[in-house]
TIVO-2410 file (N, C-alpha, C; in nm, 3 decimals):
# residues 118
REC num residu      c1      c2      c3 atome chaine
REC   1      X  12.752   5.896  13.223     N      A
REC   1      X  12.697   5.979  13.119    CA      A
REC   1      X  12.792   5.990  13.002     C      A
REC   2      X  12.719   5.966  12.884     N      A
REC   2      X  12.828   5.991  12.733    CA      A
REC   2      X  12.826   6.171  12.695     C      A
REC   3      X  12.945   6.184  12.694     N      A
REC   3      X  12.965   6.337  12.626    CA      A
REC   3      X  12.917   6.336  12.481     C      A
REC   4      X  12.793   6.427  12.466     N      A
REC   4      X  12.712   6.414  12.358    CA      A
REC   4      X  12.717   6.550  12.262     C      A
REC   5      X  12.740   6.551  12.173     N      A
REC   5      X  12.743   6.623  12.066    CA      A
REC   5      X  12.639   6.707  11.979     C      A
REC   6      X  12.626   6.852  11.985     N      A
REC   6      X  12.521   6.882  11.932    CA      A
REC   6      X  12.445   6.926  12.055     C      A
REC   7      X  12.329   7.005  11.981     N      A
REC   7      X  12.263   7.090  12.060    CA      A
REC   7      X  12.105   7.049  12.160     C      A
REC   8      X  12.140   7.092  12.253     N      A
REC   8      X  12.018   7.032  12.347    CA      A
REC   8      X  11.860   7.118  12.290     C      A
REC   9      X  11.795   7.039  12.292     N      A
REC   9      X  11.650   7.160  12.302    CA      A
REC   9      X  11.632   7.278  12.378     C      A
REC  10      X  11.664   7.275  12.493     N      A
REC  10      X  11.694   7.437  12.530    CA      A
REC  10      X  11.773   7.556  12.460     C      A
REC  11      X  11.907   7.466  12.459     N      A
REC  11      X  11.954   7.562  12.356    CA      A
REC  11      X  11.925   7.597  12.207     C      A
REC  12      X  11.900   7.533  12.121     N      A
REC  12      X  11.772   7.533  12.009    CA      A
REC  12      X  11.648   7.638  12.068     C      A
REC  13      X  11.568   7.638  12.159     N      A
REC  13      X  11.474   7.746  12.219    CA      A
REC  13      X  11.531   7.834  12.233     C      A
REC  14      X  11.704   7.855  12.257     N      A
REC  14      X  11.737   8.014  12.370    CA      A
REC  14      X  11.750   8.085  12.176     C      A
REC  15      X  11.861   7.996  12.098     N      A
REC  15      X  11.823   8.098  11.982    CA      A
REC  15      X  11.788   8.095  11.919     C      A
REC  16      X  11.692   8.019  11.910     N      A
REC  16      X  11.564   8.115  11.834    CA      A
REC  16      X  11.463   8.223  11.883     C      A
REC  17      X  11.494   8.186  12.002     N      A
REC  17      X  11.370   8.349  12.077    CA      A
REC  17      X  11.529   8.435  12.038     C      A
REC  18      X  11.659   8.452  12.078     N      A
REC  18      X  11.710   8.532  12.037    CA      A
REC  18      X  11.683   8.604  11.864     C      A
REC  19      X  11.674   8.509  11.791     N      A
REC  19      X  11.670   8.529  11.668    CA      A
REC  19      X  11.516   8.635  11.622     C      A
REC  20      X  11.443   8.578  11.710     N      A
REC  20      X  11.277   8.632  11.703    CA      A
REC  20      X  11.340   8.813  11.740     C      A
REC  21      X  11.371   8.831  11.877     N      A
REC  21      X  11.370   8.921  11.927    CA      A
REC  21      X  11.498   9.026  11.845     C      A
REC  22      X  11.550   8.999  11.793     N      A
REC  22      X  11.634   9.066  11.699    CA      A
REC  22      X  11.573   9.063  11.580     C      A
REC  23      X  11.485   8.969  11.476     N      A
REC  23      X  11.434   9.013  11.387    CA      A
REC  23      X  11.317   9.142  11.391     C      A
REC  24      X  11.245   9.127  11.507     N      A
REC  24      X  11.128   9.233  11.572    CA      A
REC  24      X  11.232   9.352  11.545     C      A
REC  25      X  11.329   9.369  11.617     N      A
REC  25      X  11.409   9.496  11.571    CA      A
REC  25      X  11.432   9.540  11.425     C      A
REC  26      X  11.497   9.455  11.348     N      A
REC  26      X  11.485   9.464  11.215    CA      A
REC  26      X  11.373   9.487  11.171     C      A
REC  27      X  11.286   9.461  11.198     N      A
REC  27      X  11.210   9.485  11.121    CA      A
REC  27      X  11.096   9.635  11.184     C      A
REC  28      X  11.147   9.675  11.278     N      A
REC  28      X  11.112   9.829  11.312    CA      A
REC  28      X  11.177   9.895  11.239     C      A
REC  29      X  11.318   9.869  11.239     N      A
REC  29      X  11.465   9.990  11.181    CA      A
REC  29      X  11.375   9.995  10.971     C      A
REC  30      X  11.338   9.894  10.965     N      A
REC  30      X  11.285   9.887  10.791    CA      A
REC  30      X  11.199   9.958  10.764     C      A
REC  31      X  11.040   9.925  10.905     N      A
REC  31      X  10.946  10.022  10.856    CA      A
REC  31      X  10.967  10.167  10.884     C      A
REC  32      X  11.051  10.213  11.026     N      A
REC  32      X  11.098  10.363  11.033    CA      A
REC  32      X  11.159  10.430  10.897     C      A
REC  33      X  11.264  10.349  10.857     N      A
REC  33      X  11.288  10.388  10.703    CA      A
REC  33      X  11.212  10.381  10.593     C      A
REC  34      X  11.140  10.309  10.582     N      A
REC  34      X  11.056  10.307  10.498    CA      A
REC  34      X  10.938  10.427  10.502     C      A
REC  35      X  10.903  10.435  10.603     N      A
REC  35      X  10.813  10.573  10.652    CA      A
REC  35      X  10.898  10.704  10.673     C      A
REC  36      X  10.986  10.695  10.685     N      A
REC  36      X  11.116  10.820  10.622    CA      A
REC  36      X  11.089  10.834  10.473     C      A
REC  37      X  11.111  10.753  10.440     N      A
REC  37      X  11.091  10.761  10.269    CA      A
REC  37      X  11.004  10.818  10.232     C      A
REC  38      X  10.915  10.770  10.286     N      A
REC  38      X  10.785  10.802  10.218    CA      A
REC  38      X  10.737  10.974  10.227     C      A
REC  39      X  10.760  11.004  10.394     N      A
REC  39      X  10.721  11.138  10.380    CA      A
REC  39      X  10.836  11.240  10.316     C      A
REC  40      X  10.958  11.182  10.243     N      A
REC  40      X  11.055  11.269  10.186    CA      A
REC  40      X  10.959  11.268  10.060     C      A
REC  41      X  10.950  11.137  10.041     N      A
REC  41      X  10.907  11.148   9.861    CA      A
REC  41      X  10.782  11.265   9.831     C      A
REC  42      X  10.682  11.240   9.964     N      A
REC  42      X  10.596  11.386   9.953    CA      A
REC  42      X  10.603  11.508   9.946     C      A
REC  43      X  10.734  11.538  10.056     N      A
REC  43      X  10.806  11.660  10.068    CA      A
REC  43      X  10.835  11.741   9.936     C      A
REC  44      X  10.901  11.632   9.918     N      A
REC  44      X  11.007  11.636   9.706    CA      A
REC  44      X  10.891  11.664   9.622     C      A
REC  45      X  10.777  11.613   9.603     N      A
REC  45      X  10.623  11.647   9.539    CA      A
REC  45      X  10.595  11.763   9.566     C      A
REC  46      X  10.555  11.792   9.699     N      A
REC  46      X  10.474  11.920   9.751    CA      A
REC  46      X  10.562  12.021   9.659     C      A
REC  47      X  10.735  12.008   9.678     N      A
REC  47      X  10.785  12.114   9.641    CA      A
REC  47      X  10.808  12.125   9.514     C      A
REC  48      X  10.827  12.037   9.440     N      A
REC  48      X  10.799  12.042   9.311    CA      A
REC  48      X  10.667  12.117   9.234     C      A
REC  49      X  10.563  12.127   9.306     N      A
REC  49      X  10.384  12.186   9.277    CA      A
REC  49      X  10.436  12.312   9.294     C      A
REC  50      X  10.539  12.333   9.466     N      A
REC  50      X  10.542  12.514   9.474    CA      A
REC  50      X  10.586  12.576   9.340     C      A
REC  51      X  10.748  12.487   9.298     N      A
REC  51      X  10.819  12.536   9.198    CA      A
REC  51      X  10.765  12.544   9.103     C      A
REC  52      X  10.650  12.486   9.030     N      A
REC  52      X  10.581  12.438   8.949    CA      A
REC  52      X  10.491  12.548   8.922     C      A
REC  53      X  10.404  12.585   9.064     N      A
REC  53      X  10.331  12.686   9.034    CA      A
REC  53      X  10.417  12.845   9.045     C      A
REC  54      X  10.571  12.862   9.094     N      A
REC  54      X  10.637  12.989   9.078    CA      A
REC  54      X  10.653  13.024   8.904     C      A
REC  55      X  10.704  12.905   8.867     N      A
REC  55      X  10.728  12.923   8.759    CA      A
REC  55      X  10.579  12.975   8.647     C      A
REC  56      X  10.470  12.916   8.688     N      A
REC  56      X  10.328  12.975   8.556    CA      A
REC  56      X  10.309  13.105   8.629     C      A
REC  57      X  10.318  13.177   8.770     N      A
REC  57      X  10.348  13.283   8.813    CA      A
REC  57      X  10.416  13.396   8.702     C      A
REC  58      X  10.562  13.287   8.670     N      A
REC  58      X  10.668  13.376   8.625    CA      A
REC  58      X  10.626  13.440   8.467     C      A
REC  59      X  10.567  13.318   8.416     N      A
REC  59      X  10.502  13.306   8.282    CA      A
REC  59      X  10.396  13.375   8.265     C      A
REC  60      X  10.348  13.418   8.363     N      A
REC  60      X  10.160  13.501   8.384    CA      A
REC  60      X  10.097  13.383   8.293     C      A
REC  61      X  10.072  13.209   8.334     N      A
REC  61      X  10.012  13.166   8.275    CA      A
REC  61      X   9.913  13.155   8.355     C      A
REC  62      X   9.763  13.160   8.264     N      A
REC  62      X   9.666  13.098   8.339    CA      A
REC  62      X   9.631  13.008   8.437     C      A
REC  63      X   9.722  12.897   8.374     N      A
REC  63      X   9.672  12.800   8.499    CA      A
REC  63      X   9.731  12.826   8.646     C      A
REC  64      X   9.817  12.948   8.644     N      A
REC  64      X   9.845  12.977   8.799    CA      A
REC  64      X   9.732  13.007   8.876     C      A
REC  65      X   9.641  13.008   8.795     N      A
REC  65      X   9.496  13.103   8.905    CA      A
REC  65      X   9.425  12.950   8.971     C      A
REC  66      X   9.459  12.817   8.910     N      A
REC  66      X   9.412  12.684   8.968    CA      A
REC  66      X   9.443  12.690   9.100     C      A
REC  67      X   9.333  12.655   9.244     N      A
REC  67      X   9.386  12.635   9.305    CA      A
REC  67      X   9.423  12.509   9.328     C      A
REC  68      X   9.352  12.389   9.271     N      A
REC  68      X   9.412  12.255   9.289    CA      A
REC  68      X   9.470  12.141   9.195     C      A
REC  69      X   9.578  12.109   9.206     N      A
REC  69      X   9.697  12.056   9.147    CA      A
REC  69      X   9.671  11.866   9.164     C      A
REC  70      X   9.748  11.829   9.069     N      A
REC  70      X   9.739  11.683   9.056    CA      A
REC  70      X   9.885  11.660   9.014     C      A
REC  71      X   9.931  11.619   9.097     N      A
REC  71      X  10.085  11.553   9.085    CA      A
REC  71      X  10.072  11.455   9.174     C      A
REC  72      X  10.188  11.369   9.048     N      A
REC  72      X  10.241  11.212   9.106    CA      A
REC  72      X  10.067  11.121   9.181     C      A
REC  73      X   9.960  11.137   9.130     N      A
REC  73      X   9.869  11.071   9.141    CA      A
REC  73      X   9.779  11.095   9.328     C      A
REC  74      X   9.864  11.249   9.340     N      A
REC  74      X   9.761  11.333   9.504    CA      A
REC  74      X   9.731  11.460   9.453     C      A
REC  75      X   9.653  11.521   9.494     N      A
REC  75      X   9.578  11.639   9.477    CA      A
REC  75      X   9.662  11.716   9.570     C      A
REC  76      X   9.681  11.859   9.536     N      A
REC  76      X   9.726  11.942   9.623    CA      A
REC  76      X   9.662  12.082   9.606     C      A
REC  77      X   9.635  12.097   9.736     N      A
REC  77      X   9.596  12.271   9.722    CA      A
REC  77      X   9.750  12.345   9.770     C      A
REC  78      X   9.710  12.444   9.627     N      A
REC  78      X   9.812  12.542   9.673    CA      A
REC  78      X   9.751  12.744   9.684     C      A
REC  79      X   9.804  12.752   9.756     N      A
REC  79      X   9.804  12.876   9.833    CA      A
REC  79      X   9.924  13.003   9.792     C      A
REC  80      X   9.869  13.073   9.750     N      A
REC  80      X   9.973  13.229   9.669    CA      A
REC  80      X   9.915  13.327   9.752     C      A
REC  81      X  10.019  13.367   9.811     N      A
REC  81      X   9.979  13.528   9.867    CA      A
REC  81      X  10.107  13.605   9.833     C      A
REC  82      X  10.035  13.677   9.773     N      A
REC  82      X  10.127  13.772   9.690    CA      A
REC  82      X  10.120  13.930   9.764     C      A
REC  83      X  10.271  13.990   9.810     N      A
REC  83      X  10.344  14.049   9.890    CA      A
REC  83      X  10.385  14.201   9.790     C      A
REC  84      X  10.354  14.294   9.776     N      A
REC  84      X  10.426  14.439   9.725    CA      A
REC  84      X  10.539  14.484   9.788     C      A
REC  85      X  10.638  14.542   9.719     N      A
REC  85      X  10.764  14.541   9.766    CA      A
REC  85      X  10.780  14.686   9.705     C      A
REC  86      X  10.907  14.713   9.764     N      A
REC  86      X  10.955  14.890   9.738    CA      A
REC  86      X  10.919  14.934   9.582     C      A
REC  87      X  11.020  14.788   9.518     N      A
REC  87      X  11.013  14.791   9.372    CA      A
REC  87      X  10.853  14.810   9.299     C      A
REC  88      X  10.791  14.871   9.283     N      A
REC  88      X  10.711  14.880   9.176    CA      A
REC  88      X  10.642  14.776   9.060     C      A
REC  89      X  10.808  14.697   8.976     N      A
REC  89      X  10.797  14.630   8.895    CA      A
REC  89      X  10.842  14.472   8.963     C      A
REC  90      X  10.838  14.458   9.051     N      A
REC  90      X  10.817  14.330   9.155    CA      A
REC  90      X  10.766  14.299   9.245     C      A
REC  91      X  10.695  14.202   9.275     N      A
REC  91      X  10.608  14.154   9.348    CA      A
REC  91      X  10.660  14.048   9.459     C      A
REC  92      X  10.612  14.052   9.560     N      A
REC  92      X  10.702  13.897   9.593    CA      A
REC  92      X  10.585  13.809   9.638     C      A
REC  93      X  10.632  13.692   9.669     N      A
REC  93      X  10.529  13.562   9.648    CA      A
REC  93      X  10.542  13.426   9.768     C      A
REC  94      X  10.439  13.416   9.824     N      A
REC  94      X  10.515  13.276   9.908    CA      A
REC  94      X  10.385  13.187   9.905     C      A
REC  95      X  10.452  13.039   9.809     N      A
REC  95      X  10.359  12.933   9.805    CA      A
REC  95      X  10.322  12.847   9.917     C      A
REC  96      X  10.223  12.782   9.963     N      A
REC  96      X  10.194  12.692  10.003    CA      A
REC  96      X  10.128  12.581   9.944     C      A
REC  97      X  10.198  12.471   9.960     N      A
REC  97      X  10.141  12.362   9.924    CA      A
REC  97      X  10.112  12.289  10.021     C      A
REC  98      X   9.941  12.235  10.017     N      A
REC  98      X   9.887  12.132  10.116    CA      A
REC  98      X   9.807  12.041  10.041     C      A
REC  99      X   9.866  11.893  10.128     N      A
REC  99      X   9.820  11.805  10.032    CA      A
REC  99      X   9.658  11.760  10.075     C      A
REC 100      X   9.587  11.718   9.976     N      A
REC 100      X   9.457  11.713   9.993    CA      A
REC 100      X   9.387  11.625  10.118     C      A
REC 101      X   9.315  11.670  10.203     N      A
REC 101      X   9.239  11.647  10.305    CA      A
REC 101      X   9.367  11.687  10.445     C      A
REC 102      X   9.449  11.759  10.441     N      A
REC 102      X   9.480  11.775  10.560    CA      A
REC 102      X   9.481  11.948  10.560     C      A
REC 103      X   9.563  11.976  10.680     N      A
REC 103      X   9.586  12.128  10.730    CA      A
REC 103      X   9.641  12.208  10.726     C      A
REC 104      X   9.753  12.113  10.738     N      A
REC 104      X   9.919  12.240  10.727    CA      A
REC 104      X  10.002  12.202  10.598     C      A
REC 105      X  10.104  12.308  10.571     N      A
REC 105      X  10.162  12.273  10.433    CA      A
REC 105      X  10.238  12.241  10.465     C      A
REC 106      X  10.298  12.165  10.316     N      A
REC 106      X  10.415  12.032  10.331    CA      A
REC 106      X  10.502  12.084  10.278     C      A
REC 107      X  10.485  12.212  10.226     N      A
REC 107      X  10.581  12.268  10.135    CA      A
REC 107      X  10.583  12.397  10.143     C      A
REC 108      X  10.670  12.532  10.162     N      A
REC 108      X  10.626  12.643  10.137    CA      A
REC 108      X  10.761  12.713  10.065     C      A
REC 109      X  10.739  12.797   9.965     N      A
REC 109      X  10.807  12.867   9.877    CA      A
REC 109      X  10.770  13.000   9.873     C      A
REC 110      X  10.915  13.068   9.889     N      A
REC 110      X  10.900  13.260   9.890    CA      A
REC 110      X  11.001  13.279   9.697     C      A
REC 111      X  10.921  13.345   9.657     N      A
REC 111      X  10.990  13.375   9.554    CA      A
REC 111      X  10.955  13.560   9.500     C      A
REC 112      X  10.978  13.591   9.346     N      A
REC 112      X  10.955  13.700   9.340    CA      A
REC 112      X  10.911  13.693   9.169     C      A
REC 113      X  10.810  13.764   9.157     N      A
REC 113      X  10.739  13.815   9.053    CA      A
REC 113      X  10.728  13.906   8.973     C      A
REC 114      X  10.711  13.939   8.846     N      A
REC 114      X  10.685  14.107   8.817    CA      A
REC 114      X  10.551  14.125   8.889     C      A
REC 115      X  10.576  14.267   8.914     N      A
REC 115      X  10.459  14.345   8.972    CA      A
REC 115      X  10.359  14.351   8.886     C      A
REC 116      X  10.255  14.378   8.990     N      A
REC 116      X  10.116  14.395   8.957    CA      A
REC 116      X  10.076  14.544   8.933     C      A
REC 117      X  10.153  14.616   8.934     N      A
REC 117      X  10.163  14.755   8.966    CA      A
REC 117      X  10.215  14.807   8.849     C      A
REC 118      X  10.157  14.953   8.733     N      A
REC 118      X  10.240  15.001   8.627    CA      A
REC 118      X  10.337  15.131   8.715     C      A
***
């Protein structure tokens, strides 16, 4: 037998199924991150709508009485229940934001208001 150089077909088969079976991993670890991402970037939205709507709160602007919001190209319902406190001339406030067609909020914000009360 001649001592031959270079790789047999088996070994050519062993790595590349190695190579397969380690890319399959990679490419879980990408979409888990990638689907991390994604529900942060909603998170960061939802809460941006709460802050969004504390602030026309703060302003007594009209459009705080909307209940549904359009940011970054999703609809969101948001939710104000507004809380009386010792103070008289403050109110307190905790938003919910839920994004359109589901249940629970993605976002919730406690803040404080002038009162509704002279």
């Amino acid at each position: 037998m001649k001592n031959q150089d270079g790789f047999s077909l088996i070994e050519a088969l062993v790595a590349l199924a190695v190579l397969a079976i380690a890319t399959v991993g990679l490419v879980r670890a990408v979409e888990s991150h990638v689907d991390s991402t994604r529900g942060l970037e909603r998170r960061a939205a939802a809460m941006w709508v709460a802050e969004n709507r504390l602030a026309e709160l703060q302003l007594a602007d009209p459009a705080a009485a909307q209940k549904q919001v359009e940011l970054l190209g999703q609809q969101w319902q948001v939710d104000v229940a507004r809380t009386r406190t010792e103070d008289p001339a403050i109110d307190k406030v905790r938003i919910q934001v839920i994004p359109e067609g589901e249940r629970s909020p993605l976002a919730s914000l406690d803040g404080f208001v002038e009162g509704t009360r002279a």
